[in-house]
C-alpha positions in Angstrom: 2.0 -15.8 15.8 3.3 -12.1 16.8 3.3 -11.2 19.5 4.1 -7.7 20.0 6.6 -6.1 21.9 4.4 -3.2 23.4 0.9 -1.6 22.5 0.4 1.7 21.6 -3.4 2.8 22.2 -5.9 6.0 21.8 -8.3 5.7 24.5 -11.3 5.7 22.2 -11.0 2.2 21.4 -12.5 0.8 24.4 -16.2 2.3 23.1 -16.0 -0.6 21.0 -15.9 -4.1 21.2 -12.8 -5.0 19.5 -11.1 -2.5 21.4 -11.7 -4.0 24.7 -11.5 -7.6 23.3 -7.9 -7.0 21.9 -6.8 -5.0 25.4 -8.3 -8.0 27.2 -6.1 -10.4 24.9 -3.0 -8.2 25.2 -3.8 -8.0 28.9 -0.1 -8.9 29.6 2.0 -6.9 27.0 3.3 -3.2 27.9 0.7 -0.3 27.1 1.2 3.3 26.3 -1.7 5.4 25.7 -1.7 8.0 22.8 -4.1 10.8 21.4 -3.6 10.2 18.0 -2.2 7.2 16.1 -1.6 8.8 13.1 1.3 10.8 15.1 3.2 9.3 17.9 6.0 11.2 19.1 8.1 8.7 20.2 8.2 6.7 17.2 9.0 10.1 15.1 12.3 10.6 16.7 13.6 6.7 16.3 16.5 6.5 13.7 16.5 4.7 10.6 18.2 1.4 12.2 15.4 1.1 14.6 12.7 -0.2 11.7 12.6 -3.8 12.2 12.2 -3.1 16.1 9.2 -0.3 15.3 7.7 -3.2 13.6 7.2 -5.2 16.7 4.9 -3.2 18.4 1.5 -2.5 17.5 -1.1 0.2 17.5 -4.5 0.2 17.7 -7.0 3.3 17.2 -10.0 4.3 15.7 -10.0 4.8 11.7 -11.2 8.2 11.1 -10.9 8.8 7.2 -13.6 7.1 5.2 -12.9 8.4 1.9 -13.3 6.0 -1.0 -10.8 6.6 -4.1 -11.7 5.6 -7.0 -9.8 2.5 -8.6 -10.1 1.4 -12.6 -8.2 -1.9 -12.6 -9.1 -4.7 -10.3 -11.9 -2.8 -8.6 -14.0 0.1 -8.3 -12.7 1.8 -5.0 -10.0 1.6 -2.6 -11.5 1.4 1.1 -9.6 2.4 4.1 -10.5 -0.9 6.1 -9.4 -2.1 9.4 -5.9 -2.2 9.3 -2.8 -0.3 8.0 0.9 -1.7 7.4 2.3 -4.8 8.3 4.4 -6.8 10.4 7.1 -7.9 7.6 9.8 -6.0 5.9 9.3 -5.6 2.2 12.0 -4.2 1.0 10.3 -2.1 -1.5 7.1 -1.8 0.7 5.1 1.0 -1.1 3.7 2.1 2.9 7.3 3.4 3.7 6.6 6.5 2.6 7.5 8.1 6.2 8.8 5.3 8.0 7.4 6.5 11.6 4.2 6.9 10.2 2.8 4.2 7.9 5.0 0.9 8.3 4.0 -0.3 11.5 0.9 -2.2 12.1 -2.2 0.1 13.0 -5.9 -1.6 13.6 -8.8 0.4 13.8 -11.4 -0.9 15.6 -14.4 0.8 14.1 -15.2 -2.0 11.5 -18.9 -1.7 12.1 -18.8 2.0 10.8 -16.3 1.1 7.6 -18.2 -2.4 6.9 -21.8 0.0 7.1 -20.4 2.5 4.5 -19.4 0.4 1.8 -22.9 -2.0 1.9 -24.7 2.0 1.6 -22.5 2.6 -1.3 -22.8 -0.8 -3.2 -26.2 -0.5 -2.5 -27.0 3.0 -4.0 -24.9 1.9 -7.2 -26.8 1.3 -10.4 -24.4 -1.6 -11.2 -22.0 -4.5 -9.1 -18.7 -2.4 -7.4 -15.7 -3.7 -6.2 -14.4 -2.8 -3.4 -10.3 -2.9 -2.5 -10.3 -3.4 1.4 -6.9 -4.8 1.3 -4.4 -1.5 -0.1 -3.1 -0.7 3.1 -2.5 -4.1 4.5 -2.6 -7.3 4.3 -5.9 -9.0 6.1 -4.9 -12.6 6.0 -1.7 -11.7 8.3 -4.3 -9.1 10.2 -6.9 -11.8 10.8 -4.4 -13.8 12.7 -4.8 -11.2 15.5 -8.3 -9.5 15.0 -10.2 -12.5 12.8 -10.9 -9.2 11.3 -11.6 -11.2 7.5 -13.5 -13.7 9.4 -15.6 -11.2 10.8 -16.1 -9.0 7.2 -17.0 -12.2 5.0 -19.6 -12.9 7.7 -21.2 -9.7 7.6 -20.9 -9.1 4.2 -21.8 -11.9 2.4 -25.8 -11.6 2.6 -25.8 -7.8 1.1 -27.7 -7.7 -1.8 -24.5 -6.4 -4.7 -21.1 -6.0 -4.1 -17.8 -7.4 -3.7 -15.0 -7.2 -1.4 -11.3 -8.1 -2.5 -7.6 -8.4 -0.9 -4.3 -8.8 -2.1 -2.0 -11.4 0.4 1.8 -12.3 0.9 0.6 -15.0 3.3 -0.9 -18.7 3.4 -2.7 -18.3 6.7 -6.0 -18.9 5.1 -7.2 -22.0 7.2 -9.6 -19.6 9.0 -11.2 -18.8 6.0 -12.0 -21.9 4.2 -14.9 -23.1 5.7 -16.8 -19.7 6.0 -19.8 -19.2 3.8 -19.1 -16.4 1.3 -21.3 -16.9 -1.3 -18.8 -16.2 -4.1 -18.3 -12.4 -3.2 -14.7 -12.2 -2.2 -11.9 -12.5 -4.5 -8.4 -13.1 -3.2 -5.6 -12.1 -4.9 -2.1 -14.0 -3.7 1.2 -11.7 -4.4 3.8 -13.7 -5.6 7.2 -13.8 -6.7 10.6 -16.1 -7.4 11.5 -18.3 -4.5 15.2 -16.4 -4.9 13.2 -12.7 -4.6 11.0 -13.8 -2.0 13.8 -15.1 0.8 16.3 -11.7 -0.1 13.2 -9.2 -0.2 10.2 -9.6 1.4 11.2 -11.0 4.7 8.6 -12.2 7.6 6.2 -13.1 4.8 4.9 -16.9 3.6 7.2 -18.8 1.4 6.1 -19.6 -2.3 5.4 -23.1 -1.9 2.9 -21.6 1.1 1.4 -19.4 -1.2 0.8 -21.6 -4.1 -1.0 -24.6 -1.8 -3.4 -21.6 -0.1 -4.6 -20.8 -3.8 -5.7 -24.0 -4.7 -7.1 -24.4 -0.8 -9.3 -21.1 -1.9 -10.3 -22.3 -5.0 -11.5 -25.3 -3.3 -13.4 -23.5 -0.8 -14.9 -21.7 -3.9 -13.2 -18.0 -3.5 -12.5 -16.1 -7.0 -8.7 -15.9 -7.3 -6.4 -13.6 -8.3 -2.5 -13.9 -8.8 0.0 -11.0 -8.5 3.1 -11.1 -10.1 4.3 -8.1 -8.4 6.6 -6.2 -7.7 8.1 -7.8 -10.3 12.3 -6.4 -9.8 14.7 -6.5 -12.7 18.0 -8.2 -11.0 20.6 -9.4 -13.3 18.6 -13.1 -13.8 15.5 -11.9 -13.8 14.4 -13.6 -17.0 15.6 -16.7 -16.0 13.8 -16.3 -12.5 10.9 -15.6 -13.5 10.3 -17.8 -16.1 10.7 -20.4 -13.6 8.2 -18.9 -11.3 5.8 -18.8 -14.3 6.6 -22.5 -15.0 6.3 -23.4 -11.2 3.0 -21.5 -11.1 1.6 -23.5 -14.2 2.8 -27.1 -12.9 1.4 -26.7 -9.3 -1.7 -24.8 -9.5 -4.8 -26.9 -9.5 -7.1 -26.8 -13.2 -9.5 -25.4 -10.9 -7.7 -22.9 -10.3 -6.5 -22.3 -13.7 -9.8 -22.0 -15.4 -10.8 -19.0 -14.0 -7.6 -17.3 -12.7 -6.6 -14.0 -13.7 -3.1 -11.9 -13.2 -2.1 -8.2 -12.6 1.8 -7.8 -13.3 3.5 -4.9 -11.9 7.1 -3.2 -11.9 8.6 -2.3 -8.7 8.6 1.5 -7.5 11.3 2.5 -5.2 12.3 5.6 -3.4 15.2 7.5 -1.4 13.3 6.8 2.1 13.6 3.2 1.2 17.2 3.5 0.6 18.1 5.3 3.8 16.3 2.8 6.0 17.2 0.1 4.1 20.7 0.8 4.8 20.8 0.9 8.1 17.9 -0.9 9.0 19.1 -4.2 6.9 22.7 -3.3 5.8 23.5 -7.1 4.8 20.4 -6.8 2.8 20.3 -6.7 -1.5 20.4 -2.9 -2.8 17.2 -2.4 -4.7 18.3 0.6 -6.3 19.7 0.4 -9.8 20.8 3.7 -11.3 21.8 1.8 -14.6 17.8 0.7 -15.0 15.8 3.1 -12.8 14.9 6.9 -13.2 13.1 9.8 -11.5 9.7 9.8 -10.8 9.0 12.7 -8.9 10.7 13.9 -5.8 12.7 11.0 -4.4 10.9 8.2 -6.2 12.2 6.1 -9.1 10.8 3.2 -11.5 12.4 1.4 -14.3 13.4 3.3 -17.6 10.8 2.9 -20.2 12.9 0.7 -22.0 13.5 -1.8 -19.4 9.6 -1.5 -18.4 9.0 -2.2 -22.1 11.3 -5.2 -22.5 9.3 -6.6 -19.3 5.9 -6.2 -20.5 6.8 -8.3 -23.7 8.4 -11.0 -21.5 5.5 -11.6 -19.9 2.8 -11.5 -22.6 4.9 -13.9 -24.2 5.5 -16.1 -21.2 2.2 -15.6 -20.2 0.7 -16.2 -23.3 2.7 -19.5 -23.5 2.0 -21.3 -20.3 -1.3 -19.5 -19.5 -3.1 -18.6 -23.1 -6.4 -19.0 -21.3 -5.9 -16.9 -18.6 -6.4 -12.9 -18.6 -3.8 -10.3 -17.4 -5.5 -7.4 -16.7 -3.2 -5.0 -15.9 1.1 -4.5 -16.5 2.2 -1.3 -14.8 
């Protein structure tokens, strides 16, 4: 359970009742109040080494961009929902594009007024949307402060059209199970090799975790989702993967399997990630691989098209092999 090392607040949040509930529950930790939680001062001037210890406090204001963007792979828009960053250290974590900015955990208390927005706009829609509430975050790690998801699948699932889906690094989904959805959530579990998961994405589930909350999802009747992603071309990565694949197809239930579909995508990377990465983890694996990755725009890389290429056909064929019944609907 976190528990965070101080709470950074706008005064706004105690018009709503999340706002007061999580000052009431945080009674005890240190507060500093803020006017805007899109830019705190202090955090702007901490140095790159101080990243893992940003990442213990948390913020909490008001969420006050609403704009839907549109989305053409798993769903129809991505939302700005009730939450932003996360309390684990991805090494490649796409949020760390200004490190005292977007890593740290920020919840916005105005659900009511995001929830509201996207029932108006599935309901004006001529056909089902999907909505993405899970870009910026992850919600299962989220719930275990706010019960956030909890509160979202309650409230949702009686609109008329629509559905909601999230991606997850975590296995927290006990609170979840037993709720009445109505089949309009689809969960989407991130995975990757056991080897990948334990020397890059640290604070998050382990694969075995992640594998056993699938099939508990499936059995509780959620659509699922699996994300091999980012998927990151070390020296053994054929041999790694394939045994994730293999893993994956042994220990998923065949309810599961009947209906599960995959998004696969190459890992991004960027000089900011670098420069905190050194000095915020400088025992830690170098992502960067100047022999494989190139430029994409200003301080950003991603595998040469060649390397991207030889990828994609490893995992049709794998794919194709151990899951011929299963869609992927995306490689990027």
């Amino acid at each position: 359970m976190f528990k965070p090392k101080a709470i950074y607040f706008e005064k706004e949040i105690e018009n709503y009742p999340l706002g007061k509930e999580l000052i009431d529950k945080y009674k005890d930790i240190p507060k500093i109040e803020i006017e805007n939680h899109n830019a705190i001062e202090e955090m702007r001037k901490k140095e790159n080494k101080e990243f893992g210890n940003m990442k213990r406090n948390l913020i909490i204001g008001v969420r006050k961009t609403h704009k839907f963007v549109e989305n053409h792979k798993i769903s129809d828009y991505l939302v700005p929902y009730t939450s932003s960053g996360c309390t684990a250290s991805c090494l490649y974590c796409y949020l760390v594009c200004n490190y005292n900015k977007c890593a740290y955990l920020r919840l916005f208390v105005n659900r009511e007024q995001m929830l509201e927005k996207i029932v108006k706009t599935s309901l004006k829609s001529d056909k089902e949307l999907t909505f993405e509430i899970g870009s910026n975050s992850d919600l299962i790690l989220e719930n275990t402060i706010t019960n956030n998801l909890i509160w979202t699948i309650e409230n949702f699932k009686n609109t008329e059209k629509g559905k909601l889906t999230f991606p997850t690094k975590f296995d927290m989904v006990e609170p979840i199970l037993p709720l009445e959805h109505k089949g309009k959530i689809i969960v989407r579990m991130s995975v990757n090799p056991e080897e990948i998961i334990n020397r890059v994405e640290f604070g998050t589930s382990r694969l075995q975790g992640r594998i056993e909350a699938i099939n508990k999802l499936k059995e509780a009747g959620y659509q699922i989702g699996i994300l091999i992603a980012p998927v990151i071309f070390v020296e053994n990565w054929k041999e790694l993967y394939l045994q994730l694949i293999q893993r994956l197809e042994s220990e998923l239930s065949p309810k599961v399997k009947k209906t599960l579909f995959f998004e696969i995508i190459f890992m991004t990377y960027s000089y900011v990630h670098i420069k905190i990465n050194q000095e915020a983890f400088p025992n830690a694996i170098d992502l960067y691989d100047k022999d494989k990755m190139t430029g994409r725009g200003k301080g950003k890389y991603w595998y040469k098209n060649e390397i991207r290429q030889e990828g994609e056909r490893f995992f049709r064929e794998k794919m194709k092999q151990y899951f011929p019944n299963n869609e992927i609907i995306y490689i990027v």
